[in-house]
N, C-alpha and C positions, 0 to 999 in steps of 0.2 A: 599610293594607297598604303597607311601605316598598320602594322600587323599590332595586337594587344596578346601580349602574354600571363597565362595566369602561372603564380607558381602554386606546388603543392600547402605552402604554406597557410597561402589564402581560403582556401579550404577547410572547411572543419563539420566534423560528422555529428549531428547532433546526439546529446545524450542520451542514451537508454535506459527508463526509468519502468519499473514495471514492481507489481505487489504478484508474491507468489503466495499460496496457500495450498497447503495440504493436512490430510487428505480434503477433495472437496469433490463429493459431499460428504460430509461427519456425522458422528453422533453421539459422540462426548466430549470433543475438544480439537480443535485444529491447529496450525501451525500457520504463523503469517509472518513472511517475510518484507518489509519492506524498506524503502533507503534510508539509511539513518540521516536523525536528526529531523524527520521529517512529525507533523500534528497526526495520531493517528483516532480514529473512529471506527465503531460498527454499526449499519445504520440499518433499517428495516425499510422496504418497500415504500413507505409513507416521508421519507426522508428523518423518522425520530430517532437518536443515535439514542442504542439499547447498551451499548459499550464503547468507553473512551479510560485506555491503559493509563496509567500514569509512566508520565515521563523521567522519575525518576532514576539515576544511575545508567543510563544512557551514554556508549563510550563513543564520545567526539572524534574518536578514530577511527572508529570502523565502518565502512561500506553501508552495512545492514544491519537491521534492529530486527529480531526477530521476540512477536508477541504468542503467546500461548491463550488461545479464547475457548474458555471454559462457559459456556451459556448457563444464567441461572436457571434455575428450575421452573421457572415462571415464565421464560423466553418460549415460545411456541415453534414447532417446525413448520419452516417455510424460506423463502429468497431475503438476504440480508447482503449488503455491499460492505466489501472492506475501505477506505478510505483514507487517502495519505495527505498532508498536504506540506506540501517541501516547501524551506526558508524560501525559495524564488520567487513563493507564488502559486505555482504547478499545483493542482490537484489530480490523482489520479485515484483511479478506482478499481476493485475487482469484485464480482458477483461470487459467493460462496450459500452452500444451501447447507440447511440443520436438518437431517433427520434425525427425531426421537426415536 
């Protein structure tokens, strides 16, 4: 009977990718953190993005992008999803709510 070894190496922990936002829920402006370099969106219950940051000046070095979402005036209070979607593919998502 031959024994199969595994070593640590073979092993690898998957990434942990995740969108923070604070405060949530808001009511003038929030704070979204998420991994850099990643497409970001804000999307409303119906899937229509209501806000998409511009990607400009974005530092290829660092970890996290963090966006600042200021809703127009015209944006209504209600359930709105953050949304990232990284070079690999990955989309991931966080629920953030608007109170006016």
């Amino acid at each position: 009977m031959g024994f199969v070894s595994i070593s640590e190496k073979d092993l690898q922990e998957p990434d942990v990718i995740s969108i923070d936002i604070y405060p949530n829920p808001f009511n003038s402006s929030c704070e979204i953190n998420v991994p850099a370099q990643s497409k970001v969106s804000i999307c409303d219950i119906t899937g229509n993005v209501v806000y998409a940051p511009s990607e400009d000046g974005q530092n290829i070095h660092s970890q996290t992008r963090t966006i600042i979402w200021k809703p127009a005036d015209e944006i209504s209070s209600g359930m709105y999803f953050a949304k990232a979607v990284l070079n690999d593919g990955r989309v991931i998502s966080e629920r953030v709510i608007y109170l006016k």
